[in-house]
Z-matrix of the N, CA and C atoms (Angstrom, degrees):
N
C 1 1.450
C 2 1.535 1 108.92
N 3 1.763 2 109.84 1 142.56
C 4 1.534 3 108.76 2 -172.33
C 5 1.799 4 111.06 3 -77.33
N 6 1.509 5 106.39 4 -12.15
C 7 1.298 6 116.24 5 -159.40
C 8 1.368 7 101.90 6 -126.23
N 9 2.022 8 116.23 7 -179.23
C 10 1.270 9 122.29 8 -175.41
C 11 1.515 10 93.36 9 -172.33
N 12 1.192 11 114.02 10 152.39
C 13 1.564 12 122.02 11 -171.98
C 14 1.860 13 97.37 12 -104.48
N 15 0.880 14 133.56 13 153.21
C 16 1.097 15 149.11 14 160.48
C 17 1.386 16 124.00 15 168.12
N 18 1.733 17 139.46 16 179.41
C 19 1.337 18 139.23 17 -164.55
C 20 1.625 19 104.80 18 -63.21
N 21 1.667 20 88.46 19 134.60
C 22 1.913 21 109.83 20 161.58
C 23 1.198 22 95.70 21 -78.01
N 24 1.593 23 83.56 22 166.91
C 25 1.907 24 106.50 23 146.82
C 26 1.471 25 96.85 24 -108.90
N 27 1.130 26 114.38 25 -15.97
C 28 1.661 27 100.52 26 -171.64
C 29 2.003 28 111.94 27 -83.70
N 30 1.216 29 118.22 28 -50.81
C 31 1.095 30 126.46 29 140.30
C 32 1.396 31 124.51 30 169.78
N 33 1.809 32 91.37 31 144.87
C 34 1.464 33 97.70 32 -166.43
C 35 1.488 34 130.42 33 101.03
N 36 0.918 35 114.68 34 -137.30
C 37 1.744 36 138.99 35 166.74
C 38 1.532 37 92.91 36 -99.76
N 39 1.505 38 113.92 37 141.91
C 40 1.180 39 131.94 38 142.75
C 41 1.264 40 140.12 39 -135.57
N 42 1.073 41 127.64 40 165.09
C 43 1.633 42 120.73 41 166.68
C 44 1.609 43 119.23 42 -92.90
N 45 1.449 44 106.48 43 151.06
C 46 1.102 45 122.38 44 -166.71
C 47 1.279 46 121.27 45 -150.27
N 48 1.560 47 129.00 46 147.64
C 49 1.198 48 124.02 47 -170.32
C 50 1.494 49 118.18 48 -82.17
N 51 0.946 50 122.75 49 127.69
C 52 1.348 51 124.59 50 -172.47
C 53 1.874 52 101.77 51 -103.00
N 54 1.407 53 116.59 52 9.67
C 55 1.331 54 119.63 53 160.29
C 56 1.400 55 125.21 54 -169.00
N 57 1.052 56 117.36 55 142.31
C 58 1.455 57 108.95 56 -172.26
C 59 1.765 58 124.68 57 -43.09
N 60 1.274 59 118.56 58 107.06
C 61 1.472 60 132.28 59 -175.89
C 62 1.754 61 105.87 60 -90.54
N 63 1.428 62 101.65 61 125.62
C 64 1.661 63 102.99 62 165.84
C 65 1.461 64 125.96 63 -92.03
N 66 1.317 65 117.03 64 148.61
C 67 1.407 66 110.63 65 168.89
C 68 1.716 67 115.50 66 -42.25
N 69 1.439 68 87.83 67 140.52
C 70 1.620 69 103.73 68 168.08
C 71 1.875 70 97.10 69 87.30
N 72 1.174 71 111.23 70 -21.18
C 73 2.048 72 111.78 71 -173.53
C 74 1.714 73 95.05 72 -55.24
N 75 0.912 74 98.05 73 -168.12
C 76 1.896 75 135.73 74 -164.42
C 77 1.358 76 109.36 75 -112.39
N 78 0.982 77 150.23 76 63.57
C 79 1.203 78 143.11 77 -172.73
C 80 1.223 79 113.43 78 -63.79
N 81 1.061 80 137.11 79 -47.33
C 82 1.767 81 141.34 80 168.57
C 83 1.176 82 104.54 81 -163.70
N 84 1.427 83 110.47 82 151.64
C 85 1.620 84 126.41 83 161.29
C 86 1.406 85 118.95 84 -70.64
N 87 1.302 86 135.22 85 135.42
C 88 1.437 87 138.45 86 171.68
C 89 1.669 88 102.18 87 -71.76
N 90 1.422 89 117.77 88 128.10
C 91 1.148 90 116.90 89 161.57
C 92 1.867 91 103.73 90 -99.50
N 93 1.065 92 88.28 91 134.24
C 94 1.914 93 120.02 92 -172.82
C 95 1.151 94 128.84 93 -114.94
N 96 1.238 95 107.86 94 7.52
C 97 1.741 96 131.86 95 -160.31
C 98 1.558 97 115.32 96 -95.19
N 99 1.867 98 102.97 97 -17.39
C 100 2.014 99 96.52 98 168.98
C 101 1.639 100 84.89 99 -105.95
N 102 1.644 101 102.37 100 110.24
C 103 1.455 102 103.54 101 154.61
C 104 1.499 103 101.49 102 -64.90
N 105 1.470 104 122.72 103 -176.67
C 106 1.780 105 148.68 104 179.57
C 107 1.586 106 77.94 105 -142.18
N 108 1.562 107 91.76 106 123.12
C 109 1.972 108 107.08 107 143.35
C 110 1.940 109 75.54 108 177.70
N 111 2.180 110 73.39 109 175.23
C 112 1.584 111 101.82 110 -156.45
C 113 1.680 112 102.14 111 -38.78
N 114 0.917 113 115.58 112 -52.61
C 115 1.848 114 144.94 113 167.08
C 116 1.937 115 102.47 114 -18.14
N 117 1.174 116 104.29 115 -67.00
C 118 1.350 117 126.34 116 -179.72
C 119 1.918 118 132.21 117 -112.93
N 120 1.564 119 98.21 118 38.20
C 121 1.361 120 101.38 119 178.14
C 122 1.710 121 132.29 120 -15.44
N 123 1.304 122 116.06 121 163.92
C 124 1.570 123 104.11 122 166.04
C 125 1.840 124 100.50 123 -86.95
N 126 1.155 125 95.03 124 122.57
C 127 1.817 126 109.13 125 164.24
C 128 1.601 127 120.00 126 -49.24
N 129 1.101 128 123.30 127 47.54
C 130 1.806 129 105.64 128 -171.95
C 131 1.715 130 120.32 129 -54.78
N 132 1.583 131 103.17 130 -5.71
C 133 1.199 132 118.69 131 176.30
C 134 1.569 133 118.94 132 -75.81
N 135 1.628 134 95.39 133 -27.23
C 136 1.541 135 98.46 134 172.30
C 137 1.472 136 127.33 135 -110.58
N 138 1.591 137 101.60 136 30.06
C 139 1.460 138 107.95 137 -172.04
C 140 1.704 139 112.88 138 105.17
N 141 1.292 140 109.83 139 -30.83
C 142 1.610 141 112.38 140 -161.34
C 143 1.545 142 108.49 141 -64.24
N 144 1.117 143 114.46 142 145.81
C 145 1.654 144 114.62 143 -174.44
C 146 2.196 145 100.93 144 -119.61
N 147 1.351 146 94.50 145 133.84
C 148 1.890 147 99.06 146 163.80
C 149 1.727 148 94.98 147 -48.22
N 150 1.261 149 115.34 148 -46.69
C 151 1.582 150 118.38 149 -166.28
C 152 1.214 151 106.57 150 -68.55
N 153 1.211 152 115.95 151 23.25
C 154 1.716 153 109.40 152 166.40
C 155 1.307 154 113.40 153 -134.53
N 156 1.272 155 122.59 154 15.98
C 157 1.442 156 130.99 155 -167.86
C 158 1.594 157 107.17 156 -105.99
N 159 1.150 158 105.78 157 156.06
C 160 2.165 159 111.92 158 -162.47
C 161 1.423 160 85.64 159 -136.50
N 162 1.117 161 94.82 160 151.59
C 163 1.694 162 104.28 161 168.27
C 164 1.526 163 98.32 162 -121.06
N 165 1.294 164 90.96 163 151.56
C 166 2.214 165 111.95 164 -177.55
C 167 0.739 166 73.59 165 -88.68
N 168 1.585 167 94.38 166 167.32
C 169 1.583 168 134.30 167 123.05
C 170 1.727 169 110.86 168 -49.00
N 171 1.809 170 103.03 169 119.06
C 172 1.339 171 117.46 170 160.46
C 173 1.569 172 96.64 171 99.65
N 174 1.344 173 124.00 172 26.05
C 175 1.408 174 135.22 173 165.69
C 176 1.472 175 119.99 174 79.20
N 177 1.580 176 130.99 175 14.03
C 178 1.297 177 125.80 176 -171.39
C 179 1.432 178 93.24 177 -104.71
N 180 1.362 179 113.10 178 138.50
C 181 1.524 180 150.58 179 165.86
C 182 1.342 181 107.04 180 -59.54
N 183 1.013 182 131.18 181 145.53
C 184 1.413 183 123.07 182 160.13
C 185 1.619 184 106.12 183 -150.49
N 186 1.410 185 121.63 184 139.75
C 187 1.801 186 110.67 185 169.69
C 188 1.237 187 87.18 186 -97.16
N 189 1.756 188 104.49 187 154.86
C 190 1.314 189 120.01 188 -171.70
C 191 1.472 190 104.37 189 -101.34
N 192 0.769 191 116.05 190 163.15
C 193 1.773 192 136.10 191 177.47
C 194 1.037 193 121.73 192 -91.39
N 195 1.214 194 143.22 193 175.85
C 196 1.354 195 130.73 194 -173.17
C 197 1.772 196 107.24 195 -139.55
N 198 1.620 197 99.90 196 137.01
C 199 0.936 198 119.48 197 45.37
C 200 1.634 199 125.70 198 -105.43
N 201 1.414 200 130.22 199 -18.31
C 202 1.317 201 152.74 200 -143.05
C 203 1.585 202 90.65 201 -85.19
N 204 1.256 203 147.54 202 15.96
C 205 1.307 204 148.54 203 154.47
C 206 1.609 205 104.83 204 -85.91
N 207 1.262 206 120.70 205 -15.57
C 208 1.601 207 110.66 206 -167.05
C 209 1.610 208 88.04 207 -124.05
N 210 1.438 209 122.05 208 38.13
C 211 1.375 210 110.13 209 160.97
C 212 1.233 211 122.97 210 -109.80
N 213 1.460 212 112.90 211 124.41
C 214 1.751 213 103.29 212 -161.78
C 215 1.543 214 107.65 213 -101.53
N 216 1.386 215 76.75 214 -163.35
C 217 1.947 216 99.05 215 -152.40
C 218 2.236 217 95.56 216 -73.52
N 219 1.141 218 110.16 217 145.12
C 220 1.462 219 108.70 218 159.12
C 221 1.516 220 107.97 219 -133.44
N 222 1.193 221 123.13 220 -178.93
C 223 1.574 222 143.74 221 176.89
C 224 1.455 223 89.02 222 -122.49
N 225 1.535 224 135.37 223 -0.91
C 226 1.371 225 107.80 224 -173.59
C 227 1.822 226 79.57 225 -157.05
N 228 1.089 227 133.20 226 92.12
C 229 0.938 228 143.75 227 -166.63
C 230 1.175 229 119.54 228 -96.30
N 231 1.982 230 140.46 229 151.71
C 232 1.238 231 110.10 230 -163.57
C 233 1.593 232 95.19 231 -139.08
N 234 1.639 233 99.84 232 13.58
C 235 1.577 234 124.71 233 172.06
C 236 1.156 235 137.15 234 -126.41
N 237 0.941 236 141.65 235 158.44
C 238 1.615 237 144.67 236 179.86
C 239 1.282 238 120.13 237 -126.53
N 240 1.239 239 145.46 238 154.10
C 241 1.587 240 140.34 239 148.84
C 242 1.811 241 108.69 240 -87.47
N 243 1.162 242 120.55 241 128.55
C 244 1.525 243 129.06 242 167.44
C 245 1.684 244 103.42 243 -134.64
N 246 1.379 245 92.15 244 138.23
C 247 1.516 246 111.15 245 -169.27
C 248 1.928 247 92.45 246 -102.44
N 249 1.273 248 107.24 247 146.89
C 250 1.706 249 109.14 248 154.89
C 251 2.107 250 85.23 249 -147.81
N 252 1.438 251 85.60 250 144.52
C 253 1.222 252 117.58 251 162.29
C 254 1.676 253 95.34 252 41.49
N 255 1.713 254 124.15 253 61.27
C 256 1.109 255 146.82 254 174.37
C 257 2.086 256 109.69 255 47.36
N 258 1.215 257 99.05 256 -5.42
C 259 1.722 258 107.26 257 161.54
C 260 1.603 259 106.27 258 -69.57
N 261 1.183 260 122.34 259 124.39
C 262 1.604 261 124.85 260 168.74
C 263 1.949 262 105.62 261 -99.77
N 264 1.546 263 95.36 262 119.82
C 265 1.309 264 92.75 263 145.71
C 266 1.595 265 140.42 264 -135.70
N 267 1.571 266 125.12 265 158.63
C 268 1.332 267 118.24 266 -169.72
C 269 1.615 268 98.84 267 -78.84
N 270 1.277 269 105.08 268 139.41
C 271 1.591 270 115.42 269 -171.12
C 272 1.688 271 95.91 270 -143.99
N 273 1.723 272 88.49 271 143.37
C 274 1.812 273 93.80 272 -168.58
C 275 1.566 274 110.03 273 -84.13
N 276 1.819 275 119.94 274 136.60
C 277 1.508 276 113.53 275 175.46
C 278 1.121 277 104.37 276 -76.79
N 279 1.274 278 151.48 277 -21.01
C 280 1.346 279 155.97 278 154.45
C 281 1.477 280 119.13 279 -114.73
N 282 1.669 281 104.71 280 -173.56
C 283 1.550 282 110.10 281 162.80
C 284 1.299 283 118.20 282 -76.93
N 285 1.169 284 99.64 283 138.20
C 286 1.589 285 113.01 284 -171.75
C 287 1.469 286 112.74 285 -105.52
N 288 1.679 287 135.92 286 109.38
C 289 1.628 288 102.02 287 179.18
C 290 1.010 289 104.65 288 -110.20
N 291 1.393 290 108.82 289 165.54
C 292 1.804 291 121.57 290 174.22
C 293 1.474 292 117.74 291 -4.54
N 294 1.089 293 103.40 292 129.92
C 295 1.666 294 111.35 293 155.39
C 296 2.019 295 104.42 294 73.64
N 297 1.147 296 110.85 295 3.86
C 298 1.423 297 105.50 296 170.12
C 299 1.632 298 110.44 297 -91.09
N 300 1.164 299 92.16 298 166.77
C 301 1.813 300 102.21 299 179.41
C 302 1.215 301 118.38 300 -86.53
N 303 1.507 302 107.89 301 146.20
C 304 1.934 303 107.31 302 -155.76
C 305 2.078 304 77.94 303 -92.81
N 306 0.713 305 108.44 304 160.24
C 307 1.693 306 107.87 305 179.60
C 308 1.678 307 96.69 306 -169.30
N 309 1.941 308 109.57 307 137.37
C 310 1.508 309 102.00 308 158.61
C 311 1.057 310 76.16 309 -134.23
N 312 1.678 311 105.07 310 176.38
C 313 1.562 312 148.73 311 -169.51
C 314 1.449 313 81.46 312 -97.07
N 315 2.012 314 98.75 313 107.89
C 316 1.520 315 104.66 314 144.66
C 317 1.605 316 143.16 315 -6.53
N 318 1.584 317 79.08 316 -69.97
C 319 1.542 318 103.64 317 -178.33
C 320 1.608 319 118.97 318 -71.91
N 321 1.144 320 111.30 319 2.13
C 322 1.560 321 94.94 320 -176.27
C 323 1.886 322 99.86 321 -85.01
N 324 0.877 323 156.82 322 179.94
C 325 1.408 324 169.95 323 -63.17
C 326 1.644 325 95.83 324 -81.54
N 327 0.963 326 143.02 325 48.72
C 328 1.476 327 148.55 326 -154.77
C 329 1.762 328 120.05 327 -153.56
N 330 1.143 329 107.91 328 121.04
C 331 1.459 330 121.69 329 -170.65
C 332 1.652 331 106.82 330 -123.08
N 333 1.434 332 80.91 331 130.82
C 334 1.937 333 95.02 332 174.67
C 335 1.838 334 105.22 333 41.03
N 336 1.139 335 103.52 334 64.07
C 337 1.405 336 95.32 335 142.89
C 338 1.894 337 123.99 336 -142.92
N 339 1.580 338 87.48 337 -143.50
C 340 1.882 339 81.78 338 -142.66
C 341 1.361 340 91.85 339 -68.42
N 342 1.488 341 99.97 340 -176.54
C 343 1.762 342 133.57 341 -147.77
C 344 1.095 343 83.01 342 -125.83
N 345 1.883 344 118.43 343 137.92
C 346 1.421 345 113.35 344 176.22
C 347 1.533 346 82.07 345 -177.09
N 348 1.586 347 102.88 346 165.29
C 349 1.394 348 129.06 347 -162.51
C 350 2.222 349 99.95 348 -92.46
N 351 1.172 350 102.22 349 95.21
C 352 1.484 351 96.84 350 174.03
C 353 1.955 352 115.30 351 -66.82
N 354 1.285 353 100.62 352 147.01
C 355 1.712 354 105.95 353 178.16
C 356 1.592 355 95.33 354 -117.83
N 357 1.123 356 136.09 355 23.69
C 358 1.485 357 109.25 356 173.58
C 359 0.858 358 139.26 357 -46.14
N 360 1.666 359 114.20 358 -42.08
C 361 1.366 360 138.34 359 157.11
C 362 1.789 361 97.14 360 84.95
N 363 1.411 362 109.79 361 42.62
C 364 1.592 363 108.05 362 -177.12
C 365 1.689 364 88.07 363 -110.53
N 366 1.542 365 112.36 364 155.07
C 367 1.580 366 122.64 365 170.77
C 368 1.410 367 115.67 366 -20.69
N 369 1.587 368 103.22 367 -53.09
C 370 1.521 369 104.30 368 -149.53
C 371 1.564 370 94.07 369 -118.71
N 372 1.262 371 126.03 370 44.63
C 373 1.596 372 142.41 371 -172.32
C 374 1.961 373 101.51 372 -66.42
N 375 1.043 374 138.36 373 125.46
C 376 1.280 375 113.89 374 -171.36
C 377 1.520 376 110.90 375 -97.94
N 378 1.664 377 117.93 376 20.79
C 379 1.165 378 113.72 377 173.23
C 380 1.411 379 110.52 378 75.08
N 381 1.480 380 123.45 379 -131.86
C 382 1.543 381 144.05 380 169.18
C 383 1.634 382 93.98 381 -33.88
N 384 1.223 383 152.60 382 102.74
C 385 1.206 384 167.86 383 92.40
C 386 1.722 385 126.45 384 -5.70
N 387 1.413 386 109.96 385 135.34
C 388 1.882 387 103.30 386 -168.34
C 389 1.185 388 81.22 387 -150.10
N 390 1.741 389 134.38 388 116.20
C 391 1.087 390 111.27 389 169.88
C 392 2.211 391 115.37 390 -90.47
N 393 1.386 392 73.36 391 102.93
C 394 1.355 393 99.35 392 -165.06
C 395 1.510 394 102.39 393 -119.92
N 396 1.408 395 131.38 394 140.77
C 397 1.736 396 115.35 395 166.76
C 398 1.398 397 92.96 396 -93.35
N 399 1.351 398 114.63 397 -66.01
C 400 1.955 399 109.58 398 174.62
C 401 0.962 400 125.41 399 -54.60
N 402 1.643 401 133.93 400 16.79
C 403 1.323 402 138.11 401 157.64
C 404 1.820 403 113.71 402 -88.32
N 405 1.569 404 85.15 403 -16.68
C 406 1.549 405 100.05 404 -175.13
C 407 1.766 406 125.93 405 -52.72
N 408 1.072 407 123.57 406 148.08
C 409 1.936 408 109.38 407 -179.60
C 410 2.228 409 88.10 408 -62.26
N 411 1.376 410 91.57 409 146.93
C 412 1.227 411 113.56 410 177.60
C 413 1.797 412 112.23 411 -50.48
N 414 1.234 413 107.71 412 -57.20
C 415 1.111 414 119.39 413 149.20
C 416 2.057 415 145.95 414 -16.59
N 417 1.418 416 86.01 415 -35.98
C 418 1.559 417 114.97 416 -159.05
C 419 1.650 418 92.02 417 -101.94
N 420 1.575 419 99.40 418 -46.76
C 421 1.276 420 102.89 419 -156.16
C 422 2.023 421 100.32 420 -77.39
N 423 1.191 422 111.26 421 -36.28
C 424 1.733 423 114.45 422 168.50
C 425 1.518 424 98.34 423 -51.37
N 426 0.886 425 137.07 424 -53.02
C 427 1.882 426 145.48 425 -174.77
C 428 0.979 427 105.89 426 -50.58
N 429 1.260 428 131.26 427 -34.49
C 430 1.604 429 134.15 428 -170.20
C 431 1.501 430 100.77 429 -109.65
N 432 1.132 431 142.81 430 -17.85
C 433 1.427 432 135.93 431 175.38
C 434 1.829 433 101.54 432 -34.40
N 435 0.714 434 105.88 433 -74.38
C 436 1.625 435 110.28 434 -169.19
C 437 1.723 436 111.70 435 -33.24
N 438 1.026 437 107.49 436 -26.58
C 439 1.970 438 135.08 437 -155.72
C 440 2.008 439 103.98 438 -94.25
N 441 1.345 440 99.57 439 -35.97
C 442 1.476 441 109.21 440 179.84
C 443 1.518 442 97.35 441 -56.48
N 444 1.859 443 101.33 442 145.44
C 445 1.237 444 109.50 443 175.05
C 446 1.806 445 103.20 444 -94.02
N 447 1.282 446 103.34 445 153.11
C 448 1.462 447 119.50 446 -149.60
C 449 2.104 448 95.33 447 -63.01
N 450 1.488 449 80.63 448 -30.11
C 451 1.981 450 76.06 449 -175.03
C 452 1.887 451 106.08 450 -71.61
N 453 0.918 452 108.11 451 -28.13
C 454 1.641 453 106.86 452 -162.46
C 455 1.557 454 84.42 453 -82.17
N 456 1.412 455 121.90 454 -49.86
C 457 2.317 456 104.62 455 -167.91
C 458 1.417 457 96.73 456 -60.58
N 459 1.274 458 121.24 457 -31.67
C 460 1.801 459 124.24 458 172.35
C 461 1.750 460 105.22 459 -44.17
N 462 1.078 461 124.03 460 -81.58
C 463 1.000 462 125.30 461 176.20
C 464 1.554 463 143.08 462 -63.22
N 465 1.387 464 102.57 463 -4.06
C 466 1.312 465 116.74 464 -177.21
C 467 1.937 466 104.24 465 -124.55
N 468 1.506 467 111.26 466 6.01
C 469 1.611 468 116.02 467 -174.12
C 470 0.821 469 103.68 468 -35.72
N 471 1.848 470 139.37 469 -66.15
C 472 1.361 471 133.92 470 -157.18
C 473 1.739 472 104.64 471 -57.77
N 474 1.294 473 118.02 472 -57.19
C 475 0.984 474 115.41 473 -178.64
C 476 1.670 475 122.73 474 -36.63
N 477 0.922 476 89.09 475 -58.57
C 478 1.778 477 109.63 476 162.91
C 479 1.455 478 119.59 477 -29.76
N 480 1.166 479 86.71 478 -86.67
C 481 2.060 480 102.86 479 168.14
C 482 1.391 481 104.13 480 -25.57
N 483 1.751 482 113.52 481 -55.97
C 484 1.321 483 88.42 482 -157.56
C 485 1.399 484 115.60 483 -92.99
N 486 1.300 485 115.87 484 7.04
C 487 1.536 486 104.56 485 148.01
C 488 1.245 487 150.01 486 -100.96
N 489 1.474 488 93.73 487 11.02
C 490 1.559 489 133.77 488 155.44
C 491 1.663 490 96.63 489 -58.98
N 492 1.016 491 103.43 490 -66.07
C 493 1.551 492 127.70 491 -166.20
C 494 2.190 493 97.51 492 -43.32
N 495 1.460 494 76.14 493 -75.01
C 496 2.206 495 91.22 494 -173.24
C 497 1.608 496 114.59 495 -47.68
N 498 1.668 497 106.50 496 -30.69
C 499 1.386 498 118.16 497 -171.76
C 500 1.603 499 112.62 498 -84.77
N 501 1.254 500 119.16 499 -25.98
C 502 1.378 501 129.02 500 -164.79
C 503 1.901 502 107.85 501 -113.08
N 504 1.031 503 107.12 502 33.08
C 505 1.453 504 92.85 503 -147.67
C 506 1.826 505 91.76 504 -86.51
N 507 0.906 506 123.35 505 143.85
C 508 1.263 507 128.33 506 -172.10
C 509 1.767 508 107.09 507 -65.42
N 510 1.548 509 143.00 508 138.51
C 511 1.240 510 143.30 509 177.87
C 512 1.912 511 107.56 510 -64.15
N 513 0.941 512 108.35 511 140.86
C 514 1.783 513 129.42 512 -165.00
C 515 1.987 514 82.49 513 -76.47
N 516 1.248 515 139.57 514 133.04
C 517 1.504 516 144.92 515 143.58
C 518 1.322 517 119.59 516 -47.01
């Protein structure tokens, strides 16, 4: 296994590489298989936490599995989620070596959600947190284009474009 659960500094439990990972690798598969609805509550009786639950694309709940439930939030992230053929997996934006923390940015494939106090404690940490991608500095959010999973730029293209559009705009003569 590329990974191992044990104590953050950022918070909590985290994951971590237990071997050197290269850009572009596989870091783990998302298991997606306990949907959450009225049908199938979260168990807090059996350990299960709301704080481990993801929402799809197209409104289904899912609690996550582990290890990829204890991967936290960064401002300087060294992971991504990419989906093929509705399987999600965490894949590294760089090289990763031993013993560092697997971490993605909340906000990348994520619309309108909650507001919360980030601890990453990285340089460029943005503090007050929205996991929002278009809440993102304009800036941040061109940086991560490459990182979006192919279903969310699908559904969010216009949005896209037009900050393709505001960011690129050719200088007036």
């Amino acid at each position: 296994m590329k990974v191992e659960v044990k104590q953050s500094l950022i918070h909590g439990m985290g994951v971590f590489a237990s071997k050197d990972i290269a850009r572009g690798e596989v870091v783990l598969r998302v298991d997606d298989s306990r949907i959450v609805d009225d049908d199938n509550p979260v168990r807090e009786d059996l350990g299960e936490s709301p704080d481990h639950c993801d929402c799809l694309y197209g409104g289904t709940t899912i609690l996550m599995g582990e290890p990829e439930r204890y991967i936290n939030q960064s401002c300087d992230p060294n992971v991504f989620v990419y989906s093929v053929n509705r399987i999600r997996f965490v894949l590294a934006m760089r090289d990763i070596p031993a013993g560092e923390e697997i971490a993605y940015d909340y906000a990348v494939n994520a619309v309108d959600g909650d507001v919360w106090t980030c601890g990453c404690g990285t340089s460029n940490c943005r503090g007050r947190h929205k996991c929002d991608f278009f809440s993102l500095p304009e800036v941040r959010q061109l940086e991560y284009l490459p990182f979006l999973d192919p279903e969310f730029a699908s559904l969010h293209k216009d949005k896209i474009q037009n900050l393709l559009n505001r960011t690129h705009r050719m200088p007036s003569k």
